[in-house]
MIKE-289524 format. One record per residue: residue number from 1; chain; x, y, z of N, C-alpha, C in turn. Coordinates in steps of 0.02 Angstrom, whole numbers, plus 50000, padded with zeros to 5 digits. Atoms other than C-alpha are relative to their C-alpha. Layout:
R     i   ch     n_x     n_y     n_z    ca_x    ca_y    ca_z     c_x     c_y     c_z
R   NUM    A       X       Y       Z       X       Y       Z       X       Y       Z
...
This chain:
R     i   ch     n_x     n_y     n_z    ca_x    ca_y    ca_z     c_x     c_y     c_z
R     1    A   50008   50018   49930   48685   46707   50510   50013   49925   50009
R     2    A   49999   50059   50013   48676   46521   50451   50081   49973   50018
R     3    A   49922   49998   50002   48885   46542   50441   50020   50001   50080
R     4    A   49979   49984   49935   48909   46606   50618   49970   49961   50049
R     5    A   50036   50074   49951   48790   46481   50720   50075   49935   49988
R     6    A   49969   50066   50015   48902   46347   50620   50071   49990   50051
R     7    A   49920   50002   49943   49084   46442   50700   49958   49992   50077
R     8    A   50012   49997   49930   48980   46443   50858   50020   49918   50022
R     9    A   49994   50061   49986   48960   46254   50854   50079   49971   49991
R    10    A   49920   50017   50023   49135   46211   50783   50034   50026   50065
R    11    A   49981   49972   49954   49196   46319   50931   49994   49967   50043
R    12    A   50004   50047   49946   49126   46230   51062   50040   49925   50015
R    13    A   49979   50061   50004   49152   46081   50987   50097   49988   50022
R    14    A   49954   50006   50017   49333   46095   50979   50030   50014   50117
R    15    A   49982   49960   49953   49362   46199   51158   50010   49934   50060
R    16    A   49974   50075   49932   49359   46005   51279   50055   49988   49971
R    17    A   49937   50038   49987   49480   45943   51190   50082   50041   49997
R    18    A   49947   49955   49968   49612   46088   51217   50009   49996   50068
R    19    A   49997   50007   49932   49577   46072   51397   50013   49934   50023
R    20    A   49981   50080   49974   49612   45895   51409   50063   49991   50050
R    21    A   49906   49993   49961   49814   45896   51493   49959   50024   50039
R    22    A   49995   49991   49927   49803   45886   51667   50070   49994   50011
R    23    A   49940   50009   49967   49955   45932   51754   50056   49999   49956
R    24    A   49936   49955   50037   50131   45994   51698   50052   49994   50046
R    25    A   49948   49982   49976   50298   46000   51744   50020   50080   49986
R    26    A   49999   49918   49992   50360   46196   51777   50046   50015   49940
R    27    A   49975   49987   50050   50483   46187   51632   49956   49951   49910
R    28    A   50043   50045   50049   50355   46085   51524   49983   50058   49959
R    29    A   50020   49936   50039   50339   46214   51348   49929   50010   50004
R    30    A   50077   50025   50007   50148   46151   51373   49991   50091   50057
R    31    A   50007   49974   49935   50156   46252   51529   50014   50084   49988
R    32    A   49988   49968   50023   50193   46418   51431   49949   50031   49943
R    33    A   50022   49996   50031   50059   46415   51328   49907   50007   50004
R    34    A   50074   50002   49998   49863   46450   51312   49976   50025   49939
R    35    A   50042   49990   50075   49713   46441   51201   49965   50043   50008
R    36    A   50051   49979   49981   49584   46533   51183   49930   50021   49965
R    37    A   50053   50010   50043   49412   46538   51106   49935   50075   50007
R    38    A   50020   49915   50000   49316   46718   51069   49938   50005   49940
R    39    A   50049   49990   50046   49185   46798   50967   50033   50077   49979
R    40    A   49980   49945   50030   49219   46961   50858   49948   50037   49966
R    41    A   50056   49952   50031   49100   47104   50800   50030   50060   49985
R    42    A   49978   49934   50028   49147   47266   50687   49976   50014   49940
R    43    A   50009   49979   50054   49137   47364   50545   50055   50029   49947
R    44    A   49946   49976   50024   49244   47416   50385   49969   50047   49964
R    45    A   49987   49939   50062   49250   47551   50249   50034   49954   49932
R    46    A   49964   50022   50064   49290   47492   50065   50005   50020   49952
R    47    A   49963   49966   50045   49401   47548   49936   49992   49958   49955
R    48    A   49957   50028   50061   49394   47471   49739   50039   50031   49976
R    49    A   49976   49963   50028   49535   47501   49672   50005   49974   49940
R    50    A   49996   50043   50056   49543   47489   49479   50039   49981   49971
R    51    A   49938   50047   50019   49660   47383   49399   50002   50012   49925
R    52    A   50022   49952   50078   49584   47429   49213   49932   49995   49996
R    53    A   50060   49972   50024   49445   47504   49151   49961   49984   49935
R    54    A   50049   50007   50083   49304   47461   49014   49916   50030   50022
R    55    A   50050   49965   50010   49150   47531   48966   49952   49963   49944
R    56    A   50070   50034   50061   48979   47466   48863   49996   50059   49950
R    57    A   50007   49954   50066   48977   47621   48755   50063   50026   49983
R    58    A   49925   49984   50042   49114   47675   48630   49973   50061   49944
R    59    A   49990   49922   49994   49131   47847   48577   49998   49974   49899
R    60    A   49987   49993   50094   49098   47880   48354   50034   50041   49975
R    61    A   49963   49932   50009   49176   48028   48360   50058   50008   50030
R    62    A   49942   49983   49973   49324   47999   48491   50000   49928   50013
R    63    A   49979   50069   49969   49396   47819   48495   50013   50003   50078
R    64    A   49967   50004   49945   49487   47857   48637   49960   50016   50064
R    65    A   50058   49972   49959   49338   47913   48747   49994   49926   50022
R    66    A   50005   50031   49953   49333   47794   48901   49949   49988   50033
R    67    A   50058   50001   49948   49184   47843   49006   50031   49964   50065
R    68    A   49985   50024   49925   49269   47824   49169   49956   50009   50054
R    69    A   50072   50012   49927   49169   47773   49325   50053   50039   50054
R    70    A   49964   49989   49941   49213   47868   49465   49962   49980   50060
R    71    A   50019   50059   49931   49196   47778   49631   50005   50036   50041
R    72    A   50000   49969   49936   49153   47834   49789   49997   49939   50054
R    73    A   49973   50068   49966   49267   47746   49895   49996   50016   50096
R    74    A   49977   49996   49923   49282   47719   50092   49902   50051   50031
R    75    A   50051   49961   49986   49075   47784   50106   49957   49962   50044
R    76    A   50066   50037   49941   48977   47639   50187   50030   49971   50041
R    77    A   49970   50021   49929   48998   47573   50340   49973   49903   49986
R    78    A   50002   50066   50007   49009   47375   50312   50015   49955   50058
R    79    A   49985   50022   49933   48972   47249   50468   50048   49925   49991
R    80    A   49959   50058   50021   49068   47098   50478   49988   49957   50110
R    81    A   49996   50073   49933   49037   46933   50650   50032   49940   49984
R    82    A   49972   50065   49990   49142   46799   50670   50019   49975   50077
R    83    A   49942   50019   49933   49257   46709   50791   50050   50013   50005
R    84    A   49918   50004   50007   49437   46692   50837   50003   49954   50058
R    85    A   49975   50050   49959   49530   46560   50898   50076   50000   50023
R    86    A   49934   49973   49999   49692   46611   50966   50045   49953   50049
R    87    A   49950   50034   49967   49864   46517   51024   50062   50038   50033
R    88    A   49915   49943   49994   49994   46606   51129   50047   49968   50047
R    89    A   49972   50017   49959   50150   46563   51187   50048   50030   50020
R    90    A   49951   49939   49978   50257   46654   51330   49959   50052   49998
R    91    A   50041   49957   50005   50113   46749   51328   49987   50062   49954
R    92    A   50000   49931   50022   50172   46886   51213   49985   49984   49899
R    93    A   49992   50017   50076   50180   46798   51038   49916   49960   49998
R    94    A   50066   50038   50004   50006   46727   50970   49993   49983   49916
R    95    A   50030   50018   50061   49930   46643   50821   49927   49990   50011
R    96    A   50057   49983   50027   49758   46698   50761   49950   49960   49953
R    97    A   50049   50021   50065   49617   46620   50667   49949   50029   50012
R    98    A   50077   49967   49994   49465   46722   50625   49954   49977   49972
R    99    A   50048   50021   50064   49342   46639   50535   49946   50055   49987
R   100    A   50046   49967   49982   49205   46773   50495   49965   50011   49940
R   101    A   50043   49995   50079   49059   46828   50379   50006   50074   50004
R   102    A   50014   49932   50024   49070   46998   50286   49985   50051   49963
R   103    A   50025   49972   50052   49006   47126   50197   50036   50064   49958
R   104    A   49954   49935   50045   49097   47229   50065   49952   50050   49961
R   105    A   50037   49956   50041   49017   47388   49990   50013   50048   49982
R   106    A   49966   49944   50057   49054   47506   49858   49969   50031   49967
R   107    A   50039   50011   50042   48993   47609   49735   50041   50074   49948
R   108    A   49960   49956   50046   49035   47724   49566   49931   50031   49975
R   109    A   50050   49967   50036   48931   47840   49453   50036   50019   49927
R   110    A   49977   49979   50050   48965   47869   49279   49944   50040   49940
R   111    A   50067   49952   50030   48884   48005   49156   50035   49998   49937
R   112    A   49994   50008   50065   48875   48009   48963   49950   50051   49990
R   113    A   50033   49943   50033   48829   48151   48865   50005   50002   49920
R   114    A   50009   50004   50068   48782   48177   48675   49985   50049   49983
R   115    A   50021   49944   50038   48792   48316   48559   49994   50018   49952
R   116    A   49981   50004   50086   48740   48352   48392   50047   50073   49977
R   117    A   49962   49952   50042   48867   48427   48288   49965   50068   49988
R   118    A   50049   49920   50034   48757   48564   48189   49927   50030   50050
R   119    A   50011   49968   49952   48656   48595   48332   49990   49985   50064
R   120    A   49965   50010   49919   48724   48633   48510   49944   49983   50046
R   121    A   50030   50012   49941   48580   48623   48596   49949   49949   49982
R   122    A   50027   50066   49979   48505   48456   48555   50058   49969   50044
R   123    A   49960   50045   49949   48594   48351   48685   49948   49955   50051
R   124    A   50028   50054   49967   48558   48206   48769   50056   49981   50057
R   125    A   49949   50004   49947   48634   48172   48964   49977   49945   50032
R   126    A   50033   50052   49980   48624   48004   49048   50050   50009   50071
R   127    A   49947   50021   49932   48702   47958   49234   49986   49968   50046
R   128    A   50000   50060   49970   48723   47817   49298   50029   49977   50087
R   129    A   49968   50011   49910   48737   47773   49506   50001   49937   50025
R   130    A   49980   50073   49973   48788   47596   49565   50032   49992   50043
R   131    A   49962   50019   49952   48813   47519   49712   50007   49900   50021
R   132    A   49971   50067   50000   48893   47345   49752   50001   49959   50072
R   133    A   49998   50035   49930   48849   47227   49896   50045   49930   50000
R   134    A   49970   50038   49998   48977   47098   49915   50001   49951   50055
R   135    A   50001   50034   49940   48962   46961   50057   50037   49938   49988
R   136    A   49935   50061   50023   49103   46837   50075   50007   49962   50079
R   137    A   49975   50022   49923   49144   46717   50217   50070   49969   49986
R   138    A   49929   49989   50000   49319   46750   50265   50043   49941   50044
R   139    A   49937   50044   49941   49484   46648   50340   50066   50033   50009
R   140    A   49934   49955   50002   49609   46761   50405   50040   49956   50054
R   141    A   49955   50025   49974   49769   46694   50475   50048   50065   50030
R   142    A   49961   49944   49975   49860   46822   50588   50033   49984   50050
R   143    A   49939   50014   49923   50027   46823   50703   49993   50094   50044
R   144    A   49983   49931   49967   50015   46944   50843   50059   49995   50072
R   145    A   49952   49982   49962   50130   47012   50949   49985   50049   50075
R   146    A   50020   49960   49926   50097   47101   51146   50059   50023   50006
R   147    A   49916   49962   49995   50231   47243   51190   50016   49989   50069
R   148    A   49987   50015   49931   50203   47201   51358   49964   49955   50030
R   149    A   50021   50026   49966   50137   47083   51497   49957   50013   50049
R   150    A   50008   49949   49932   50039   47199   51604   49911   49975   49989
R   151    A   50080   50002   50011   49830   47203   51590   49986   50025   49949
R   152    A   50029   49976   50046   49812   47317   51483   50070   49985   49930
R   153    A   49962   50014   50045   49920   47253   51320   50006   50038   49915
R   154    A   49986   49964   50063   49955   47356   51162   50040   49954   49950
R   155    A   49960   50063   50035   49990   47226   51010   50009   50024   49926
R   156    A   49983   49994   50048   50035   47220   50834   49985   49952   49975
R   157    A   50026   50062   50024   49985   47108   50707   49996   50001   49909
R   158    A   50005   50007   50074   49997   47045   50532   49975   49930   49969
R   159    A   50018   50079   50021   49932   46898   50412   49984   50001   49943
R   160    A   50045   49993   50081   49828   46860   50254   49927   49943   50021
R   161    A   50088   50010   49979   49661   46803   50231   49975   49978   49923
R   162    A   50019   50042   50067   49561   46689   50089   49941   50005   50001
R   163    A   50088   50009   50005   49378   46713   50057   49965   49976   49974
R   164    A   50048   50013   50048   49224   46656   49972   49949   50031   49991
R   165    A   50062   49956   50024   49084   46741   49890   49957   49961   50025
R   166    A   50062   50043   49974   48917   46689   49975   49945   50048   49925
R   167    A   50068   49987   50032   48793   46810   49882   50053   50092   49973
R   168    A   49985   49929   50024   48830   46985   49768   49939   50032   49974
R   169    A   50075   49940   50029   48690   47124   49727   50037   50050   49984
R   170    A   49994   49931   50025   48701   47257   49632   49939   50061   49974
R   171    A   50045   49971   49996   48600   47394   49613   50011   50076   49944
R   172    A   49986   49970   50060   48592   47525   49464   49931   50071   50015
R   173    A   50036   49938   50012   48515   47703   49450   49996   50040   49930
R   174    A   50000   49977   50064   48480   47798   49304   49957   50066   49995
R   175    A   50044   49932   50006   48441   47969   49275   50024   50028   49932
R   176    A   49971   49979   50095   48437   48047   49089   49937   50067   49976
R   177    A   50057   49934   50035   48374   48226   48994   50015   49989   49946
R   178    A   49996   49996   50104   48336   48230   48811   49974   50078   49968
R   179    A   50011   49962   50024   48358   48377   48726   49989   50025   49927
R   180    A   49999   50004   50086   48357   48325   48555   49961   49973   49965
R   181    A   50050   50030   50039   48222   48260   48505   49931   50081   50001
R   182    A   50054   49940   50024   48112   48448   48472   49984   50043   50091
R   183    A   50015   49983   49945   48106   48489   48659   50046   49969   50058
R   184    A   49972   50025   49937   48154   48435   48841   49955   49965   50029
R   185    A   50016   50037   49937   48126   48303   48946   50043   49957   50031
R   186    A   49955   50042   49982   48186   48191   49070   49962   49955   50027
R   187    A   50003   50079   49995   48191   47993   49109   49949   50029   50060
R   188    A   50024   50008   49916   48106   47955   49278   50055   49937   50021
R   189    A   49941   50016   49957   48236   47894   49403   49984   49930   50010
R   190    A   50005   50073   49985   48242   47710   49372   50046   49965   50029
R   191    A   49961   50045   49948   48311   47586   49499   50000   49918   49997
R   192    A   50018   50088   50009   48360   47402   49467   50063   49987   50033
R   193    A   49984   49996   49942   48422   47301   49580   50004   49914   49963
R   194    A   50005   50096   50024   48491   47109   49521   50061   49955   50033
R   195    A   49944   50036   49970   48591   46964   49584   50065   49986   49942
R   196    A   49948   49995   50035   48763   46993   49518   50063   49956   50031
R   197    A   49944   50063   49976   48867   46818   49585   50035   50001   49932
R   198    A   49982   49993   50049   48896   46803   49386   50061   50036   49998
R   199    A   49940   49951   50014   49009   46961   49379   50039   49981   50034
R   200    A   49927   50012   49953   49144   46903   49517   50007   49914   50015
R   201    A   49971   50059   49991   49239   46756   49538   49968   49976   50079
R   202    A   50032   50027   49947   49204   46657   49703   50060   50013   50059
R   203    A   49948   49973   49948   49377   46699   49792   50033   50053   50003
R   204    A   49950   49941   49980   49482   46842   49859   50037   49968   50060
R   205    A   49949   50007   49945   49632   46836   49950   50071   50072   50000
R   206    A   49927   49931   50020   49775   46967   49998   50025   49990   50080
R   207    A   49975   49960   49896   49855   47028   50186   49982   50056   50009
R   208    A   50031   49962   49950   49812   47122   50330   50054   50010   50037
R   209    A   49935   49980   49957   49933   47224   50442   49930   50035   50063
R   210    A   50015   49930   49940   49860   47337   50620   50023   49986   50038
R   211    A   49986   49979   49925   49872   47359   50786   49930   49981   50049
R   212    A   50046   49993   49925   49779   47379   50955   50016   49981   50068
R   213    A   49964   50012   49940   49750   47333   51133   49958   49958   50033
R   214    A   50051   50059   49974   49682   47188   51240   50010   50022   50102
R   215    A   49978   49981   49924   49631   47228   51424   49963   49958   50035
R   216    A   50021   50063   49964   49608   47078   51549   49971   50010   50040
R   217    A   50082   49977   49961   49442   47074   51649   50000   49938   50047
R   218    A   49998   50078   49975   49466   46917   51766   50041   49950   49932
R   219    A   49957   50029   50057   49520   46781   51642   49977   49998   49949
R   220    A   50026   49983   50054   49428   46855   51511   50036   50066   49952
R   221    A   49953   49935   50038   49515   46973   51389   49952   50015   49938
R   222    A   50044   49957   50050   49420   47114   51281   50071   50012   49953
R   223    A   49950   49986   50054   49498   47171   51124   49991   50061   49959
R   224    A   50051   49950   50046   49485   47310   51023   50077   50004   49939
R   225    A   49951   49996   50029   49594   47330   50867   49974   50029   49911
R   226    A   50034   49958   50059   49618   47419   50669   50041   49959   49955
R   227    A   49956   50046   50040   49668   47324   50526   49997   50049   49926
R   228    A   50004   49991   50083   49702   47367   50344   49999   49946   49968
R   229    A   49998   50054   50036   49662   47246   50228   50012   49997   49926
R   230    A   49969   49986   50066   49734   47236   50046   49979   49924   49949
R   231    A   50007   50051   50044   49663   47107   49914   50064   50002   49959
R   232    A   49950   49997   50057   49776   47050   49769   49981   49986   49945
R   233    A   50041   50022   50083   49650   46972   49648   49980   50054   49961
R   234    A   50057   49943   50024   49548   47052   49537   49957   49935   50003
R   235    A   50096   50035   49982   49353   47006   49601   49986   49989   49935
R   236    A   50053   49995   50071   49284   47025   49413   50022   49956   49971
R   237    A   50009   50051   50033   49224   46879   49340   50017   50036   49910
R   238    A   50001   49962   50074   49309   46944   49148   49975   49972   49952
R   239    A   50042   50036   50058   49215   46799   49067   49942   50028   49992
R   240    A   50059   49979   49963   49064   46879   49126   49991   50068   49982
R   241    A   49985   49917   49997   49099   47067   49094   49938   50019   49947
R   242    A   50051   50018   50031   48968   47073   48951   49969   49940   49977
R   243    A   50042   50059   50015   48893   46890   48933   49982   50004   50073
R   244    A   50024   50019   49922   48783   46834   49086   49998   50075   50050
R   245    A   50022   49958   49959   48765   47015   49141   49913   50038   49981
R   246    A   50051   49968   49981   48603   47080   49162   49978   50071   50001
R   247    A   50012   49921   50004   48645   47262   49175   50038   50014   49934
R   248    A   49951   49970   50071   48761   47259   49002   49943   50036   49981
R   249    A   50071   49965   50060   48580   47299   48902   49994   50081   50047
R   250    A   50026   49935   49997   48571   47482   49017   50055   50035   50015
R   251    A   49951   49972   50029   48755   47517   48974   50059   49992   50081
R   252    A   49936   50015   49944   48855   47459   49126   50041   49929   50012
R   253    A   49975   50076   50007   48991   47323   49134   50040   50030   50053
R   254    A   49962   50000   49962   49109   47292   49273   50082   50018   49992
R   255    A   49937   49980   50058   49290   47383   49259   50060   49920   50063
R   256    A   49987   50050   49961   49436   47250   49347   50022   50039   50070
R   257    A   49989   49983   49916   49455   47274   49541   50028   49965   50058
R   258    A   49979   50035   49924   49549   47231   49701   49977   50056   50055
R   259    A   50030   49963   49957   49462   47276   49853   50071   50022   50047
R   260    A   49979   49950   49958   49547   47388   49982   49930   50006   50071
R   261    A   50035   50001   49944   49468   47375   50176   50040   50036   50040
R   262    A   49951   49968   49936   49504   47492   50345   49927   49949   50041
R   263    A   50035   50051   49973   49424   47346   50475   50004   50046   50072
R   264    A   49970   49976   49911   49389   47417   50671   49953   49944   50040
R   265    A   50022   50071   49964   49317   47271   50775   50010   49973   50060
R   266    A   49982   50035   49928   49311   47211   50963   49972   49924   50005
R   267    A   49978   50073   49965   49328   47044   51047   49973   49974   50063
R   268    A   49998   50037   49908   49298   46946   51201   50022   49925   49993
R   269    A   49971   50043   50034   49423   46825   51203   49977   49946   50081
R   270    A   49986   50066   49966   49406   46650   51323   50050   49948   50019
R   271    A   49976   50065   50003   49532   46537   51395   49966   49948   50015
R   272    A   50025   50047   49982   49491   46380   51389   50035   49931   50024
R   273    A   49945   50057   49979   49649   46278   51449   49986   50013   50094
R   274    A   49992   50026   49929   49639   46197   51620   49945   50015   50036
R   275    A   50050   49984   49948   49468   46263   51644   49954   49940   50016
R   276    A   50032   50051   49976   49406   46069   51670   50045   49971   50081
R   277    A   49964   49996   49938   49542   46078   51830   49990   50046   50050
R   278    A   50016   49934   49968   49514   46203   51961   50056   50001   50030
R   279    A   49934   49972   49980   49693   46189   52022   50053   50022   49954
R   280    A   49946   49950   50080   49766   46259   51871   49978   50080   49982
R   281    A   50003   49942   50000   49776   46431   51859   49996   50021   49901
R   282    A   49994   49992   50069   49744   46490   51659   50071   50059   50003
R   283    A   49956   49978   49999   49903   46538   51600   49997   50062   49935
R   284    A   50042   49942   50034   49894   46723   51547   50079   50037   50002
């Protein structure tokens, strides 16, 4: 919240001295152009995708035994507030800045099973459920495009975007039966829950492509629009993968990952050119 007060202030701050120019000549490019200063609220869906895979336990009997995590991707609903500060000129072409804070969240489960050779039915089953809170404050740079001039505007839009890690949690489940030790029983469903900044680096960056449509309300314009968003890094800190983790000791290490986002998010955008004149019409 600390993040978004700050764009609030920065915002303001900035919004007199765009309005400064009084007066224009009719072919003046000035005269073609407006700012405009906005707030943004939505939510995404997020995809890791893995880049390669490792595992804390290694197989005696089958080198090649992996223990792959499978991820359950695109499940939580992740919020994301910022701003935008947008430049357009000719009304139809624009340049974008979003500054915003957001939250990425993911998560996998992986299960391990044990069997003794000479007899089948000692076995031992463990399975593991993790989920990943990621919070980053973002800087996306985006060019958009309007297909038309009318009120209601249908646009297009592309860019890239650079982040920073503010805070990461992770959270670990554990459920396990033992059948090999003269009988049956099982674990009790333990839940730990630790700050995992360690495991990931401090930046991500990749591009963003969507769409949408902006519909003008007086000289106020709403927004509504869908983005895809595509990292390129890999998040995982690999110095880190077993040293400085916390969950290595209950058999989980991080595999490498670039996030994957579907963003949906509305607007209320502001001009703020010529509104210290009242004979200037905001140019829209």
């Amino acid at each position: 919240m600390r993040y978004f007060i700050m764009f609030v202030i920065i915002g303001f701050q900035c919004a007199p001295s765009l309005a400064q120019r009084k007066g224009y000549q009719k072919n003046d490019p000035y005269a073609k152009t407006q700012f405009y200063l906005g707030f943004r609220l939505g939510a995404g869906l997020t995809k890791a995708k893995v880049v390669e895979r490792f595992s804390a336990f290694s197989s005696t009997t089958n080198p090649e035994e992996t223990y792959p995590k499978s991820y359950q991707n695109f499940r939580y609903i992740n919020p994301l507030a910022g701003m935008e500060f947008l430049f357009t000129y000719q009304t139809q072409f624009g340049i974008s800045f979003q500054p915003n804070y957001r939250r990425l969240r993911f998560g996998y489960s992986n299960d391990y099973n044990w069997q003794d050779d000479t007899v089948a039915t000692n076995t031992v089953s463990l399975k593991y459920t993790q989920q990943v809170k990621l919070d980053y404050l973002e800087f996306p740079l985006i060019f958009k495009y309007d297909f038309t001039k009318t009120r209601l505007r249908p646009y297009v839009q592309v860019g890239g975007f650079y982040g920073l890690l503010v805070s990461a949690i992770k959270t670990v489940e554990v459920d396990g039966k033992d059948q090999a030790a003269g009988g049956s029983s099982e674990y009790l469903r333990e839940k730990i829950t630790v700050g995992a900044n360690d495991l990931f680096i401090t930046s991500s960056y990749g591009w963003l492509a969507g769409a949408g449509c902006s519909y003008k309300m007086g000289n106020i314009r709403m927004t509504l629009d869908i983005n895809y968003r595509s990292g390129m890094n890999n998040i995982t800190d690999v110095k880190n993968r077993y040293t400085n983790n916390q969950l290595s000791g209950v058999g989980d290490v991080m595999d490498d990952i670039k996030i994957k986002n579907i963003t949906l998010s509305v607007g209320c955008l502001f001009p703020i050119k010529y509104l210290t004149d009242a004979r200037y019409e905001a140019v829209d």
